[in-house]
C-alpha positions in Angstrom: 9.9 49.9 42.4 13.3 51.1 41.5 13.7 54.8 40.4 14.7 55.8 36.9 18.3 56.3 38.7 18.6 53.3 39.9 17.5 51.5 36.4 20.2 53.6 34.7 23.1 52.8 37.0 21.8 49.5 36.9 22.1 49.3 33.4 25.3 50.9 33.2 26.8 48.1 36.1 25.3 44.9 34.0 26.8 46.5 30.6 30.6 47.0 32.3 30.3 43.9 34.3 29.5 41.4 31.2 32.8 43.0 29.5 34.6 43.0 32.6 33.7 39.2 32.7 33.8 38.2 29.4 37.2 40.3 28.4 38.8 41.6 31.6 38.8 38.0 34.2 38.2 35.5 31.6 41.6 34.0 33.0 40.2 34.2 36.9 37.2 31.4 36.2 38.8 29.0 34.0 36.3 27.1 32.2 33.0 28.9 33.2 30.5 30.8 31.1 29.7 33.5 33.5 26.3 35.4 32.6 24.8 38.7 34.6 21.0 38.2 34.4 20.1 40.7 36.7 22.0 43.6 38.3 19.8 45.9 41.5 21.0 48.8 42.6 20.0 50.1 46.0 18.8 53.5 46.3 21.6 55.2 47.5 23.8 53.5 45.5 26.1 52.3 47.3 25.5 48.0 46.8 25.1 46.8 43.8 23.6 43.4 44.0 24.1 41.1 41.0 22.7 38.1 39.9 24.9 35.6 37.9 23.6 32.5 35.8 27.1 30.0 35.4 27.7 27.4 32.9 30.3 24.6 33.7 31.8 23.6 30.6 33.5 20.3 32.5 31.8 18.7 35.4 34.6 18.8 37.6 33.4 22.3 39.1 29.9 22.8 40.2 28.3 26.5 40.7 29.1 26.4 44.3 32.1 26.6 43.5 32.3 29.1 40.7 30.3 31.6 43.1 33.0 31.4 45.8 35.5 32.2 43.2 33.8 35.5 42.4 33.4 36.2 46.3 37.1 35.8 46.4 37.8 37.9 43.3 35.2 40.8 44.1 38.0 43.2 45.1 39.7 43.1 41.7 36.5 42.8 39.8 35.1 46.2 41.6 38.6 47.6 40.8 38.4 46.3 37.2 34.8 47.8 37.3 36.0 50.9 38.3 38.3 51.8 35.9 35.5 51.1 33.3 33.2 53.5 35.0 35.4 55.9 36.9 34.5 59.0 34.5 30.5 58.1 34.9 29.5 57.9 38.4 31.2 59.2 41.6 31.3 56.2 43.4 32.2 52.6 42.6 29.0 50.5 44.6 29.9 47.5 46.6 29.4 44.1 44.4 27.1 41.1 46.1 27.5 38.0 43.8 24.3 35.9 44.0 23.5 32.8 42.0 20.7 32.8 39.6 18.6 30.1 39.3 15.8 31.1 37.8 16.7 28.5 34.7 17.1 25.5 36.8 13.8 25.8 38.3 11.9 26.3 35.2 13.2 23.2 33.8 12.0 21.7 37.0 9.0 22.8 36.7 8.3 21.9 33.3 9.7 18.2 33.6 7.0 18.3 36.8 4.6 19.8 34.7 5.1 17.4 32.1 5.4 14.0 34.7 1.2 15.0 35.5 -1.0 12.5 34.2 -4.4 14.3 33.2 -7.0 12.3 32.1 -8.9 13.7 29.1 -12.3 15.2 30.0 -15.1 13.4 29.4 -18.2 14.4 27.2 -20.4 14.9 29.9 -17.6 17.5 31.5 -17.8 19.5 28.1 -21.8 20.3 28.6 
């Protein structure tokens, strides 16, 4: 259970991060739709770890991919980060990109859910 601290900061992190993504390195990922789902602090601040969900807009690129990009570009996005935040907190935590896929495996699980054949229960079942 994260404290009310680590919440906080890791509220403030997923805010500046989305606009740092969606305003500030736009031109870094070409044509990706980069989305923060989840951003956890660790409790003495110091990593920030933060889940990213990615949307391809062309095929030629595949998540893989996108990830690496963001491992490459971490420097300048902490920087970028940092001059967001830099009159908040006292130190700027280290960024760990990870790739959500919480999406992707609902949808597998409901096209699994929905391949099950059931048979209806029978009248004696309901007694």
């Amino acid at each position: 259970m994260d404290s009310k601290r680590q919440q906080k900061m890791a509220r403030l992190l997923k805010e500046e991060l989305s606009t740092v993504f969606q305003k500030d390195a736009q031109h870094l990922f070409g044509n990706s739709m980069i989305t923060l789902t989840t951003v956890r602090v660790t409790p003495d601040m110091g990593i920030a770890r933060v889940y990213v969900s990615v949307l391809t807009l062309n095929n030629q690129t595949n998540k893989e991919e996108v990830i690496a990009e963001i491992e490459d570009n971490t420097k300048q996005l902490r920087q970028m980060l940092g001059q967001r935040i830099r009159h908040t907190v006292r130190i700027i935590p280290e960024l760990q990109f990870f790739l959500d896929d919480t999406a992707e495996y609902a949808a597998k699980m409901d096209a699994l859910i929905d391949s099950l054949n059931i048979p209806p229960a029978d009248d004696d079942d309901k007694k």
